[in-house]
KEPA-271007 format. One record per residue (C-alpha): residue number from 1; x, y, z. Coordinates in nm, 4 decimals. Layout:
<nodes>
NUM	X	Y	Z $
...
</nodes>
This chain:
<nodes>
1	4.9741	-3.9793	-0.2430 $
2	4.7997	-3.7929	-0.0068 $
3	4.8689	-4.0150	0.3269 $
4	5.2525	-4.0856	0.2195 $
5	5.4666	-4.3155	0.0273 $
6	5.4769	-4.6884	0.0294 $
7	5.8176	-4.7175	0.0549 $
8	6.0790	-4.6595	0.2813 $
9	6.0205	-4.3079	0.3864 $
10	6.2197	-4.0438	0.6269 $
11	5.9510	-3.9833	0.8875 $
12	5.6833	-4.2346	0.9574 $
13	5.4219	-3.9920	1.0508 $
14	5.1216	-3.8606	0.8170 $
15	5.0970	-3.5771	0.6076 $
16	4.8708	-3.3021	0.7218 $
17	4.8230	-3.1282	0.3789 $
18	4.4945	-3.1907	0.2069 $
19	4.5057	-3.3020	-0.1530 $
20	4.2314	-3.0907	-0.3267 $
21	4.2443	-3.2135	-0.7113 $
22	4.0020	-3.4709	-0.6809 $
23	3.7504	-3.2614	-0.5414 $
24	3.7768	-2.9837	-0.7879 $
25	3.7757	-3.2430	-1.1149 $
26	3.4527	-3.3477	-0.9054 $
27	3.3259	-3.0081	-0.9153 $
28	3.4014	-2.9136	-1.2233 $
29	3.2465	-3.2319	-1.4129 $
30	2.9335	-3.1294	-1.1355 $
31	2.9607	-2.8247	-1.2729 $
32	2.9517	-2.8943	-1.6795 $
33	2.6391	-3.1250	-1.5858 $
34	2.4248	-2.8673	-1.4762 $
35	2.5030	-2.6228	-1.7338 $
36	2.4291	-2.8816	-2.0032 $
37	2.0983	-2.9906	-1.7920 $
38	1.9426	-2.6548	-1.6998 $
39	1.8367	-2.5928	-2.0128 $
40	1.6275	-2.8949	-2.0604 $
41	1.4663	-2.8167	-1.7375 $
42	1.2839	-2.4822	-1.8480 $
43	1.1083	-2.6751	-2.0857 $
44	0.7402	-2.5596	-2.0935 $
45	0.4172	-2.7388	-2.1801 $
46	0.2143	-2.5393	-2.3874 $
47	-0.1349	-2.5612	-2.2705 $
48	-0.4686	-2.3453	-2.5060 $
49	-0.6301	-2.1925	-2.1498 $
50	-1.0227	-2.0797	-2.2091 $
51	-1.0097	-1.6896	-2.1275 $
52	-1.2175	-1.5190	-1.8639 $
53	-1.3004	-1.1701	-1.8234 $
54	-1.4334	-1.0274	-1.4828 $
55	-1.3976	-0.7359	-1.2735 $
56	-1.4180	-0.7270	-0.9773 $
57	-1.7464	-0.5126	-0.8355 $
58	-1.6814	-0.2869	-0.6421 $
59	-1.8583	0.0241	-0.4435 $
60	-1.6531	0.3400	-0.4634 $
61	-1.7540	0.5522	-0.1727 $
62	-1.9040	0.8820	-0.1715 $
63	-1.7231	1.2029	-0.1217 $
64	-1.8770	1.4714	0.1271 $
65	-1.7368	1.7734	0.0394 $
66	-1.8121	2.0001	0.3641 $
67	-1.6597	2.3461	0.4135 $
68	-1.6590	2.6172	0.6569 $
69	-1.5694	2.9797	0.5931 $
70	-1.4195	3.2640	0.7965 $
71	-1.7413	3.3379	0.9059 $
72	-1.8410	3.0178	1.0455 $
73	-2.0915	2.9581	0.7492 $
74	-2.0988	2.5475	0.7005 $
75	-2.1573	2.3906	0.3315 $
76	-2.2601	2.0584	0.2907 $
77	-2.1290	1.9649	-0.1054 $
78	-2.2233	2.3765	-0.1370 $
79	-2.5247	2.3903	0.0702 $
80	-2.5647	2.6037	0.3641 $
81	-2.6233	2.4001	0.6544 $
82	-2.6475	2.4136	1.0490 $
83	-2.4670	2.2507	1.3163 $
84	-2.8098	2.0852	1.4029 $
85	-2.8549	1.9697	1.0535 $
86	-2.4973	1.8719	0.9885 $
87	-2.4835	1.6145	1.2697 $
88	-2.8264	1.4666	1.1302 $
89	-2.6939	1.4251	0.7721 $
90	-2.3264	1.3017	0.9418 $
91	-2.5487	1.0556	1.1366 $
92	-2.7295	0.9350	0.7936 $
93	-2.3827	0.9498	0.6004 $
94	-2.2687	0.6972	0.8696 $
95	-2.4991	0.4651	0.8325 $
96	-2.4295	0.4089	0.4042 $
97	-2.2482	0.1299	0.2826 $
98	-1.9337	0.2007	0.2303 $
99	-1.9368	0.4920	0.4287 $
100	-1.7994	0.8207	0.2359 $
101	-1.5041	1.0147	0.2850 $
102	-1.5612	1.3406	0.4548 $
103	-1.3509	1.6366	0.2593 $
104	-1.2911	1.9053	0.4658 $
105	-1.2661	2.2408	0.3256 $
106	-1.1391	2.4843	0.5776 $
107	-1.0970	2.8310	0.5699 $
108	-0.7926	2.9844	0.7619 $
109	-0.9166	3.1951	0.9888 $
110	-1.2156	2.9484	1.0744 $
111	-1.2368	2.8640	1.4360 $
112	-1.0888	2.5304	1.5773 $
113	-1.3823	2.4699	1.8168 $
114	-1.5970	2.4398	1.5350 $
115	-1.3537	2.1970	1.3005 $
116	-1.3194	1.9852	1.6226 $
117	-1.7081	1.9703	1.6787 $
118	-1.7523	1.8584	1.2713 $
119	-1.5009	1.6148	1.3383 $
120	-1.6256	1.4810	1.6828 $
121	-1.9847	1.4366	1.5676 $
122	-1.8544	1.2968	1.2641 $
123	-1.6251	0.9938	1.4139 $
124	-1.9592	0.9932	1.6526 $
125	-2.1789	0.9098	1.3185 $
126	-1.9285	0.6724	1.2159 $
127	-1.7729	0.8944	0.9129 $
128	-1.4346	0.7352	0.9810 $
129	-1.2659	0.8670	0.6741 $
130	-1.1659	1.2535	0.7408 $
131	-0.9464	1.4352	0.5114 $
132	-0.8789	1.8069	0.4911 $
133	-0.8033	2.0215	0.1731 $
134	-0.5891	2.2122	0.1002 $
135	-0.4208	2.4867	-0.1647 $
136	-0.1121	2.4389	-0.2513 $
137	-0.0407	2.7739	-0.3671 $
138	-0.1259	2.9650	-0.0653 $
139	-0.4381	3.1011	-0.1655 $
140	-0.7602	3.1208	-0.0213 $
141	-0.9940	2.8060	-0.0188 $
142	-1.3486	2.8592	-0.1593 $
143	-1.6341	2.6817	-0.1060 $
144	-1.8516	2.5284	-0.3622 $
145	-2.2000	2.7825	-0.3124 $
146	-2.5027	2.7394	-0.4844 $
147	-2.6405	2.9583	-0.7659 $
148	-2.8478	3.2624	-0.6336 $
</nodes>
């Protein structure tokens, strides 16, 4: 027994060992119960569901593709524009819903005081979404011109 004999025995005090053999035949008959349950459990309920189809609407935004060459020369999606005239169409861009994403088309060797003033007067008009192109292969950037 786990707690000592009945009988006459050498040393009345108690054993210390724990007697783990009932608690593993407990486990393992635990154990053989689930496995035989679990499969009854992932027993689905096939239900005929009536079928939908939707999309979602949504409003893709506009692209601005603005560029400005070596010379200083700005194109608005290939048309020669001013500063002046620029910060009015930046300031109309601004107010469309969803506002469109300003692409940036910068040549190299363009001044940074002018990208800076696009940018300013564009966060100004509310054209929050500014990102600048680029060439991977090292080459020069062109901007979209019209036809002569």
């Amino acid at each position: 027994m786990a707690f000592g004999s009945f009988g006459a025995s050498r040393n009345n005090a108690l054993m210390a060992e724990i007697n783990v053999v009932p608690m593993v035949d407990i486990m393992l008959v635990l154990l053989v119960i689930f496995i035989i349950t679990a499969p009854l459990l992932s027993h689905a309920v096939k239900i005929d569901l009536p079928q939908a189809s939707s999309t979602p609407h949504t409003l893709e935004a506009d692209t601005i593709q603005f560029a400005i060459d070596d010379a200083g020369l700005m194109y608005w999606n290939g048309e020669a524009v001013t500063m002046p005239e620029a910060v009015e169409r930046l300031q109309r861009a601004g107010q469309q819903q969803p506002t469109p994403e300003l692409h940036l088309r910068i040549d190299r060797n363009a001044r940074y005081q002018q990208i800076a003033e696009v940018m300013s007067e564009a966060g100004k008009a509310g054209v929050g979404k500014v990102g600048f192109v680029t060439d991977p292969s090292g080459g020069p950037v062109t901007a979209v011109l019209p036809a002569p």
